[in-house]
N, C-alpha and C positions, 0 to 999 in steps of 0.2 A: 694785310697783304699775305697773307699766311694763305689763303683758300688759291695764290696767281700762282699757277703750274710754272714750272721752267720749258720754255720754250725753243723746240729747234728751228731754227733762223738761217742759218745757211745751206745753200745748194747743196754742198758733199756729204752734210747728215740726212737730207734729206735722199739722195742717191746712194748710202752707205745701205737706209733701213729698206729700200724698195731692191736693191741685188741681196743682200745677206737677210734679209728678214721673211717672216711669213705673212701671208698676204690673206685677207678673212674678207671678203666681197660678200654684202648680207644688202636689202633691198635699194634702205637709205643709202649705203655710204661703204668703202672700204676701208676696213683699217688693214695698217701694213705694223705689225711689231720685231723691233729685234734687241732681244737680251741683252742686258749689259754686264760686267765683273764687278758688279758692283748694287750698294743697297740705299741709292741714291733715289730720291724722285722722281716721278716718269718724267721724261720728258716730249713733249707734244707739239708736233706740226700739224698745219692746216692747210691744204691746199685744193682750190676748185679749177677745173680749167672752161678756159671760153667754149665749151661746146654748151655748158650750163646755162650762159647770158650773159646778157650787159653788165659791169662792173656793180651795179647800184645790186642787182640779181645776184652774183657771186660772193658779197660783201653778207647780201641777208644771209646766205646759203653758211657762211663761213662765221656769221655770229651765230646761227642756231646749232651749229657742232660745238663750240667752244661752251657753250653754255649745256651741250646734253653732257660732254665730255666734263665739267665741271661739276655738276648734279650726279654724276654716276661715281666721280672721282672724292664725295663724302662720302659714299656709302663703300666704297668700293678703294681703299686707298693703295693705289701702284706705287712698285719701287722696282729698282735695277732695269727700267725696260726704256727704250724710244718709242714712240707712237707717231706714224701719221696716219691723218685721218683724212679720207678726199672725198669730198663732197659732191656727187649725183644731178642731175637734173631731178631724180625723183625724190629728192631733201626738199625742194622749194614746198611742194604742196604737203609731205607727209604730216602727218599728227604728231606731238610733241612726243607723246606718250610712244607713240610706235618709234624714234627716232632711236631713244631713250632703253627699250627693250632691243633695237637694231645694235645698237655698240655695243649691250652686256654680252650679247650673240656673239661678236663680232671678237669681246675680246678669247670669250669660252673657245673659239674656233681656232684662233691664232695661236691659243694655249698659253695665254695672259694668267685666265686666273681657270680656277677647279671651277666644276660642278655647285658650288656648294654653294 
């Protein structure tokens, strides 16, 4: 269980990181991050809205962020930050691979992580 992120779950974290945080809109998907005091694990929301699709369409949409978000998150391990991550109508068709280059973007921009 070591690799299951800690999760934001509630409304007012979720509305905490979208007014206080920075917002990184890249093709797939935008992420929204905001700092914490702290050198705790990221923790990560997932949110798609019905402009996306039918629930069966938002569900796919919302496991293939959890899982680029999870593959980026070996190579790349976050601490002190909140992330949501909102899912696109243009996530359904992208390639895994560009989803995957879209959040490293995503976090470089928001100013998650360096360059490097």
């Amino acid at each position: 269980m070591a690799d299951r992120s800690i999760r934001l779950k509630k409304r007012a974290e979720f509305l905490k990181v979208a007014a206080k945080g920075r917002k990184a809109p890249v093709s797939g998907m935008v992420v929204q991050a905001l700092r914490r005091d702290d050198d705790d694990s990221a923790r990560h929301g997932f949110t798609v809205t019905k402009k996306v699709g039918n629930s069966v369409v938002r569900n796919r949409v919302r496991r293939r962020l959890r899982e680029v978000v999870r593959q980026v998150g070996r190579e790349l391990p976050l601490s002190g930050v909140d992330l949501v991550v909102i899912g696109r109508s243009a996530t359904i068709d992208r390639k895994f691979a560009a989803l995957l280059a879209d959040y490293r973007k995503a976090l470089k921009k928001a100013g998650v992580v360096g360059d490097a």
